[in-house]
Each structure stands twice: as structure tokens, then as C-alpha cells.
C-alpha positions in Angstrom: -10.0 67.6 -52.3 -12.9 65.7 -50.5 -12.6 65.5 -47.0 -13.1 61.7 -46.8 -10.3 59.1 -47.8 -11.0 57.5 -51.1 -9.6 54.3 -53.1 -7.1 57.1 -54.5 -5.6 57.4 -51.0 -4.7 53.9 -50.4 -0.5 53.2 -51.2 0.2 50.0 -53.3 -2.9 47.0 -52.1 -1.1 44.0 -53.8 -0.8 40.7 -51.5 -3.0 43.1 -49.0 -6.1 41.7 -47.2 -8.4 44.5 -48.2 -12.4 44.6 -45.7 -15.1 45.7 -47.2 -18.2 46.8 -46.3 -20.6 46.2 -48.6 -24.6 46.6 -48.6 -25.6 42.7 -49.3 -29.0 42.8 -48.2 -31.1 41.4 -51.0 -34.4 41.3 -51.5 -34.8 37.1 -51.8 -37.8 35.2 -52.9 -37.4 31.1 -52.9 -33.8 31.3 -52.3 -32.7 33.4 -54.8 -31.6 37.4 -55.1 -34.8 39.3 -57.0 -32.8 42.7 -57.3 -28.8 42.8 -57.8 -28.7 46.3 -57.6 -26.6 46.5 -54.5 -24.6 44.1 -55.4 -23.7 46.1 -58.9 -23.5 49.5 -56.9 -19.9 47.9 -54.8 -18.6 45.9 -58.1 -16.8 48.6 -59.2 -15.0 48.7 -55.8 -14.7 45.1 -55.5 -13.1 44.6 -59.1 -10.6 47.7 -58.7 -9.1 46.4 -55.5 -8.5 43.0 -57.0 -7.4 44.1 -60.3 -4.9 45.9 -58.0 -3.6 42.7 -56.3 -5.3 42.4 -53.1 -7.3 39.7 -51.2 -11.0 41.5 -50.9 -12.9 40.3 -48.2 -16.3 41.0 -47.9 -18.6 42.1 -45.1 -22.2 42.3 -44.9 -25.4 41.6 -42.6 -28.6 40.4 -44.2 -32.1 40.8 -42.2 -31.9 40.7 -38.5 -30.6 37.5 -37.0 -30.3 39.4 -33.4 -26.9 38.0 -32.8 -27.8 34.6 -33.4 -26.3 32.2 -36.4 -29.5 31.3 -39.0 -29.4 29.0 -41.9 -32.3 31.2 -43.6 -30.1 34.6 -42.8 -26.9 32.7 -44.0 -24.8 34.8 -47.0 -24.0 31.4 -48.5 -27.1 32.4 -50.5 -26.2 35.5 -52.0 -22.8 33.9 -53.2 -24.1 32.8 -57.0 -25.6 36.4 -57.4 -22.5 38.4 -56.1 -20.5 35.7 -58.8 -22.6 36.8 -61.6 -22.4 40.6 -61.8 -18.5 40.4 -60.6 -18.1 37.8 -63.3 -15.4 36.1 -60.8 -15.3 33.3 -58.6 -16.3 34.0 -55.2 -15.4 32.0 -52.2 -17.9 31.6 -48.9 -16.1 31.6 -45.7 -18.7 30.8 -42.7 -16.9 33.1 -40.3 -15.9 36.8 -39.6 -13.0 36.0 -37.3 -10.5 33.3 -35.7 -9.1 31.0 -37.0 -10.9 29.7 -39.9 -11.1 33.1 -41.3 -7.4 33.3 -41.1 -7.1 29.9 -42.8 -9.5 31.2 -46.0 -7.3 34.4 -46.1 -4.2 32.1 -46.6 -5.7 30.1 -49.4 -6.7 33.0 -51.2 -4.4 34.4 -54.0 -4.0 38.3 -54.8 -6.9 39.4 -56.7 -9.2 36.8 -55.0 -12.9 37.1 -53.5 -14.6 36.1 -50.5 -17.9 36.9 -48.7 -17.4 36.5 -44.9 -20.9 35.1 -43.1 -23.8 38.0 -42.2 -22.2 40.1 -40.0 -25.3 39.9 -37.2 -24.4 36.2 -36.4 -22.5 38.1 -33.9 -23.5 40.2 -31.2 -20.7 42.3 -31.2 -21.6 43.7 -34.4 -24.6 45.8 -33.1 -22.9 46.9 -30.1 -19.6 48.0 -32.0 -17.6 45.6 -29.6 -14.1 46.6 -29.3 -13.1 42.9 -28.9 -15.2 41.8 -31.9 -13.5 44.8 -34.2 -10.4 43.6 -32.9 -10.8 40.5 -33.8 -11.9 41.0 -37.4 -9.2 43.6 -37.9 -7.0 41.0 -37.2 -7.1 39.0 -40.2 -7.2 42.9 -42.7 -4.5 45.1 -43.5 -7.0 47.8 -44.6 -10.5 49.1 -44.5 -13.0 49.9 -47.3 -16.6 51.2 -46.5 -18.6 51.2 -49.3 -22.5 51.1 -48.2 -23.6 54.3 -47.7 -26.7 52.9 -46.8 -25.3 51.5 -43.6 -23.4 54.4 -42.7 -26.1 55.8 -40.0 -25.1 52.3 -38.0 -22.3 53.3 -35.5 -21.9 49.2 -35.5 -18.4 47.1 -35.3 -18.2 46.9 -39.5 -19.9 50.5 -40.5 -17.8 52.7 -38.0 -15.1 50.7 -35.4 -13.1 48.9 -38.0 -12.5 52.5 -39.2 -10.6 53.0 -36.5 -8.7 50.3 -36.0 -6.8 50.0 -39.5 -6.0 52.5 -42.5 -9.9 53.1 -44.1 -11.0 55.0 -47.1 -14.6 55.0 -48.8 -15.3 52.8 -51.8 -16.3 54.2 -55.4 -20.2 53.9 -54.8 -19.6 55.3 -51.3 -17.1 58.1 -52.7 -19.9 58.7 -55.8 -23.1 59.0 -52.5 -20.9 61.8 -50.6 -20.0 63.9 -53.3 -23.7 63.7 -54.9 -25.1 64.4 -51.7 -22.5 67.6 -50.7 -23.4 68.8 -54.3 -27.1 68.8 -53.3 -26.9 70.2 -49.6 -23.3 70.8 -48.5 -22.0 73.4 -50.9 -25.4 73.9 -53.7 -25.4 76.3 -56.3 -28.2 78.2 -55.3 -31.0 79.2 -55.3 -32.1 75.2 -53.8 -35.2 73.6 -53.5 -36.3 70.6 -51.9 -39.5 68.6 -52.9 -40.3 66.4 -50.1 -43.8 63.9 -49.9 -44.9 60.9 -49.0 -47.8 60.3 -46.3 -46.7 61.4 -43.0 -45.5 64.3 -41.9 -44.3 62.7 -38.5 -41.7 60.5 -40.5 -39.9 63.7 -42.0 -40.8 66.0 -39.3 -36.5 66.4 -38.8 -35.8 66.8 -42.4 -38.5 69.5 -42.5 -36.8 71.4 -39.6 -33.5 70.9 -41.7 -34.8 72.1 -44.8 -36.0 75.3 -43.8 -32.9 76.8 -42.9 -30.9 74.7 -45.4 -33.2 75.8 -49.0 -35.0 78.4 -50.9 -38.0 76.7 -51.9 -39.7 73.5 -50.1 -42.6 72.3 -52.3 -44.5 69.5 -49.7 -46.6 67.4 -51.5 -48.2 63.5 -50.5 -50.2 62.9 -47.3 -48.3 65.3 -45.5 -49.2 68.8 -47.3 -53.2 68.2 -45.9 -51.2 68.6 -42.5 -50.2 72.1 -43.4 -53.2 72.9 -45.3 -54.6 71.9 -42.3 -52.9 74.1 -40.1 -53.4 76.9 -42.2 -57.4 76.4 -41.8 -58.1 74.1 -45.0 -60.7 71.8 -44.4 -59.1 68.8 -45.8 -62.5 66.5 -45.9 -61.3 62.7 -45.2 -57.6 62.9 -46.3 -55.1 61.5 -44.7 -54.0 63.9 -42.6 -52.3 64.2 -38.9 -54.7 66.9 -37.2 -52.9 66.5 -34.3 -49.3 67.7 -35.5 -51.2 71.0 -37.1 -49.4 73.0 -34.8 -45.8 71.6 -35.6 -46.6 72.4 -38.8 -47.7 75.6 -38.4 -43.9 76.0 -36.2 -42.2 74.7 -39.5 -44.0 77.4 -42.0 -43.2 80.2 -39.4 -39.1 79.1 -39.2 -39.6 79.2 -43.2 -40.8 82.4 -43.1 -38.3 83.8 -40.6 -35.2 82.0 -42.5 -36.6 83.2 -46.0 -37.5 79.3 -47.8 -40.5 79.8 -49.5 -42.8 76.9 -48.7 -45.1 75.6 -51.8 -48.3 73.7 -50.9 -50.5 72.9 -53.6 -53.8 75.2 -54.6 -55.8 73.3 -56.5 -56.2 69.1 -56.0 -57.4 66.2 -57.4 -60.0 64.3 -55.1 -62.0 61.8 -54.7 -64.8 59.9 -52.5 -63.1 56.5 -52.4 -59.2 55.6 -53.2 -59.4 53.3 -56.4 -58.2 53.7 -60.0 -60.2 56.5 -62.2 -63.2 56.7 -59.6 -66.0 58.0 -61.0 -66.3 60.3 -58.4 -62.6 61.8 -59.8 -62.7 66.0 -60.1 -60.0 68.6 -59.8 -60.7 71.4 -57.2 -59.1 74.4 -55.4 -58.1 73.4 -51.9 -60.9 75.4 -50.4 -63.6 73.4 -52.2 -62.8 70.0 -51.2 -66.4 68.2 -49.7 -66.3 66.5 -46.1 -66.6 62.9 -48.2 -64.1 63.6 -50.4 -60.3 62.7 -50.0 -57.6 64.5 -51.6 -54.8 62.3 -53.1 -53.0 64.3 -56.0 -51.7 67.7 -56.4 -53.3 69.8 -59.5 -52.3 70.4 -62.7 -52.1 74.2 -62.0 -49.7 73.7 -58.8 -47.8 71.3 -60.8 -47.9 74.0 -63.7 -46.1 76.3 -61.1 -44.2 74.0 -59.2 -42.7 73.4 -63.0 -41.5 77.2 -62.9 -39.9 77.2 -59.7 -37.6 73.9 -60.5 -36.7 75.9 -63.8 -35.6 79.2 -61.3 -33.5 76.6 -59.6 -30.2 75.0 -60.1 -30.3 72.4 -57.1 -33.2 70.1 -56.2 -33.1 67.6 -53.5 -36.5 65.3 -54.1 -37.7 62.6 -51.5 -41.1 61.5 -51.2 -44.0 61.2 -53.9 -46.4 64.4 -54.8 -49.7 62.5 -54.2 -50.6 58.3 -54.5 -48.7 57.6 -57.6 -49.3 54.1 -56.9 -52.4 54.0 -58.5 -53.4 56.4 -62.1 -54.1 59.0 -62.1 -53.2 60.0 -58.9 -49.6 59.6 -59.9 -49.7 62.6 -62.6 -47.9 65.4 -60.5 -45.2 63.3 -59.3 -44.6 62.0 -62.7 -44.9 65.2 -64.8 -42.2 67.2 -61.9 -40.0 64.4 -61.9 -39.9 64.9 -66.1 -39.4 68.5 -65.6 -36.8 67.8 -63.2 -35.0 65.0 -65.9 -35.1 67.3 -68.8 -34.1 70.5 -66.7 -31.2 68.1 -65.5 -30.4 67.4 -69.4 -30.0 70.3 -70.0 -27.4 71.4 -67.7 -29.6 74.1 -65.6 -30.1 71.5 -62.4 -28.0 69.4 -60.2 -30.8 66.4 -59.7 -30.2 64.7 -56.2 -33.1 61.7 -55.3 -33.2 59.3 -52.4 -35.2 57.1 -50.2 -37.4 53.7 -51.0 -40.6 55.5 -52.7 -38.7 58.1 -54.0 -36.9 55.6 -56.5 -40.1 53.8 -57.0 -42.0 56.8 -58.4 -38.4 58.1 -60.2 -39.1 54.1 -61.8 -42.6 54.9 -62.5 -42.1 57.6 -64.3 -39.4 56.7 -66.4 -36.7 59.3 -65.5 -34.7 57.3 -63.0 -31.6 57.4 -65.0 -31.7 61.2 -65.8 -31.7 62.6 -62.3 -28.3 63.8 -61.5 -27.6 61.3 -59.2 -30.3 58.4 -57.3 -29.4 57.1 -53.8 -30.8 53.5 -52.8 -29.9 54.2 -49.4 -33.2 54.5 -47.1 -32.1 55.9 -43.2 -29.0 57.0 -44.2 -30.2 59.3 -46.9 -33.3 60.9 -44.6 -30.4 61.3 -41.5 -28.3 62.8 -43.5 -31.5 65.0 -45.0 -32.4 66.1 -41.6 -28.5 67.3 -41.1 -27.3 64.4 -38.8 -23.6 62.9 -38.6 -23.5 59.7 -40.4 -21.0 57.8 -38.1 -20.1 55.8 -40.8 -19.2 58.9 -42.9 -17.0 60.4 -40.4 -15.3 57.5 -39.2 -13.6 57.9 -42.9 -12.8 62.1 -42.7 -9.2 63.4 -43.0 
């Protein structure tokens, strides 16, 4: 039994007025949604609850109105998308609250959808007003949360309506928790976690995490010339944060003390200017990189061996890029591990957990998206809940 309340908890929903929190902010260009992929993550949700009988209301912001009504922030425009994947009718309703809200719940018929307007028209949403929660809970017999991706926002619709009326997580939220306690919760050792990108200050909490949560840590992007750095690599001109050597060094020593083996890679690809297939293109050990050249791949023999520990492995929790896989060839490790990691998933022998913005690009890239054990969209939610932190949104919906 999880311990979060689920769709399955909910008694009979017909003729109820069922909230819920959805993630409607679409990327938009002249008007129109460019991605549905949001929208077709909370259908499921959405469609059981009115098969079921009830009225579905649903909540969302979209960008960051600061509390003030705006026609270009308006989820009017969203409505013909949301129609589309649902394959239903959907009704816009230009409040949250009051009396005109109460009105569109009346005209509604069981099984019947609405979008309520963007949820940041209002400044009690950010501040999690009690009057504001009131108020919304007012026209709702129950509560559904299903954007994970919001769930690191203790605002009024993420976390106080939660407490104000019977709530339960939606299907996608539901799927997001169970993925995620597979990967870090309750694993089946041994774990590792790949994490890249270029910073090491942006993860510096997940590191910490990490340490005393996995067996293996493979770092890779930008950020593992910070801990060759702090291990005495001269790293030429890559990007690299001299100044946080030393909390790198700090992370490598809790490693060693908690027993995670950290990977950094051993031989690189570099080059003397970022641009595709530079002429200037070689493969090194990390001890030979020049003072003009910049590293921005991991080698094919690290990537050789980081291949063998994922196959030792039956969890992996990946977030982040190996090296610049924006541009060939410098996305070769990221795409070659994340294959390993597909076909070691396909197998059976790994439980393949991915998240954050780039992370989904690069799984995109390099074509194996859809054989990772399971991929969250959700950006700040997924790195909180990497770095060990209490989603708000997640345990306003516990047992």
C-alpha cells in the first residue's frame, strides 16, 4: 500500500465537483500550444473521474502574472489543446472562485470539463492564503493533485486545498511517486546515480544527497572538470568552477566515508574552440589536456567502463548530460550510456529512473526516451526531491 491517497481511495465521485490540479503550463508560440505533453500526462486522470460521473474542474497557472489578471497569461488559450487530446468538450470559466464559478459548476452535467482561469491572477495563490483556499474549496467536494511538477510549491492549489477537503494524487502523479520511491526510496541495490550538466553549484544538494543515498555516482558535463579540478587536474579552459574545488573535494571525502564510489572520467575528448567536429578534435587522458584546449565530452574508455558499472547495477537514477550533447560529437557518451541504460532496462536487469529539462532532451536525442523505466518532465520538483527534500505538495496527500 503506498502511503499517499490515490484515485483508488476516493468513495463513489458521481454528481461530485472533483479539483484538479493539473500542470497546464505550455510552451506557446503565436497563440497556440507547441508541446501537449502535459496536457496528455493528466488525461488519464481527467477522463477517469468523468467517466466516473463527476464535474472535473480544472486548476492551473501558466507563466508568472505576479497576482495580476493578463490577457496574454489567460488559460482561455490552452482550451482547444486540452479539447483535443481529451477528445471532449471543454468549458472556460474566467474565475477560480465566487460566484460565477459556482454558477459554471451548476451548468455543468456529471462527466463534464472545465478549466478554471490561471491560478496566479490571484495573489493568494503564491502565499497559500487561507481565505483564498477557502474560497476555492468552496465550490469542490474533493481534491485531486496531479502535477508532480508543482509539488515543490507549498502554494493555495499545490498543498492548502489538500487540507481543506478529502485529496488523493492523480494517475500521473500516483505513476511520478512510485517511479521515483522505486529509484531512491526503497532501490534494489547496488544504485547508481549519473548526474551532469554544467554546474556543479546548481546540484551541489543533490550531490550531498547522493553520497549517502547510492553506490556509485558517475559525474559527468561541466561539472566533473570541478572535481578533476579539485583533485589537481589541470583542466585547460573548461568550464569549470575553480572556486567551489574545495566543496567538491568535501563531497568526494563524504563518498568515501559513506562507501559510494565516485566515477569521474579518465580519458576526454577536447578541443580548442566549441563548434561541430573542430579540426582541432582529439581524445586524451585527463592529465594531458593543453592550457588552450577545453574538455567537453567524456572518452570512449570511461564510457567503456561506466557501461560495466550500470550492468553491476540494478537501479540508476540519471539527471544531467555526460558532456555538450548539443552539438556532435560531443554528445557520444551521453548517447552511448543512455543506450546501455535502455537495453539493460529491456532486459529486466535495471529499474531506469530519468528527470529534469536536459535530461529528457538528451534521453530525446538519443532515441531511448521511451525505454527508460520511467521519464519525469517535472524540472524543481524532481532535483528537490533528488537532493532528499519534502515536496509539500507530496505530503499534503500522505495517509
Amino acid at each position: 500500500m503506498s502511503s499517499f491517497r490515490t484515485l483508488d481511495d476516493l468513495a463513489d465521485v458521481n454528481g461530485m465537483v472533483a479539483l484538479v490540479r493539473v500542470d497546464l503550463n505550455l510552451p506557446m508560440r503565436d497563440g497556440a500550444v507547441t508541446d501537449d505533453t502535459r496536457i496528455r500526462a493528466c488525461a488519464p486522470t481527467i477522463l477517469e473521474l468523468a467517466e466516473k460521473g463527476a464535474k472535473v474542474l480544472l486548476l492551473a497557472h501558466f507563466g508568472r502574472p505576479n497576482g495580476e489578471r493578463s490577457s496574454t497569461m489567460s488559460l482561455s488559450m490552452v482550451v482547444g489543446a486540452v479539447e483535443r487530446v481529451l477528445g471532449k468538450e471543454v468549458m472556460f470559466v474566467p474565475e477560480v472562485a465566487g460566484e460565477v464559478a459556482a454558477q459554471a459548476v451548476g451548468i455543468l452535467r456529471p462527466g463534464d470539463i472545465a478549466i478554471l482561469e490561471n491560478t496566479r491572477f490571484w495573489k493568494g495563490e503564491e502565499k497559500n492564503d487561507p481565505d483564498f483556499v477557502k474560497a476555492i474549496a468552496a465550490i469542490g467536494d474533493l481534491y485531486v493533485n496531479d502535477a508532480f511538477s508543482a509539488a515543490h510549491r507549498a502554494h493555495a492549489t499545490t498543498e492548502g486545498l489538500a487540507h481543506s477537503m478529502p485529496a488523493c494524487a492523480g494517475r500521473s502523479m500516483q505513476a511520478e511517486l512510485q517511479a521515483l520511491d522505486q529509484a531512491l526510496g526503497n532501490p534494489e541495490k547496488p544504485v547508481a546515480a549519473l548526474v551532469g550538466g554544467a554546474k556543479v553549484s546548481s546540484k551541489l544538494e543533490v550531490l550531498k544527497h547522493l553520497v549517502g543515498q547510492v553506490d556509485h555516482l558517475i559525474i559527468g558535463g561541466g561539472m566533473a572538470n570541478t572535481f578533476l579540478a579539485a583533485k589537481g587536474v589541470d583542466v585547460g579552459k573548461s568550464l569549470c568552477e575553480h572556486d567551489l574545488t574545495g566543496t567538491a573535494t568535501k563531497i568526494l571525502e563524504a563518498a568515501e566515508s559513506t562507501g559510494c564510489t565516485v566515477h569521474l572520467p579518465y580519458d576526454v575528448v577536447v578541443a580548442k574552440e566549441f563548434a561541430g567536429n573542430p579540426p582541432s578534435l582529439r581524445t586524451c587522458n585527463v592529465h594531458e589536456v593543453a592550457s588552450d584546449e577545453m574538455i567537453l565530452d567524456v572518452g570512449p574508455g570511461a564510457v567503456e567502463a561506466l557501461g560495466d558499472v550500470l550492468k553491476i547495477c540494478r537501479t540508476l537514477v540519471w539527471n544531467g548530460p555526460m558532456g555538450a550533447f548539443e552539438m556532435q560529437p560531443f554528445d557520444a557518451a551521453t548517447v552511448t550510456l543512455a543506450k546501455t541504460a535502455a537495453a539493460l532496462t529491456a532486459e529486466g536487469s535495471l529499474v531506469s529512473v530519468a528527470g529534469g529539462g536536459d535530461t529528457v532532451a538528451a534521453l530525446n536525442h538519443a532515441g531511448v526516451a521511451q525505454d527508460f523505466s520511467y521519464i519525469s518532465t517535472a524540472g524543481g520538483a524532481f532535483l528537490e526531491w533528488m537532493e532528499g527534500k519534502e515536496l509539500p505538495g507530496v505530503a499534503a496527500l500522505s495517509r
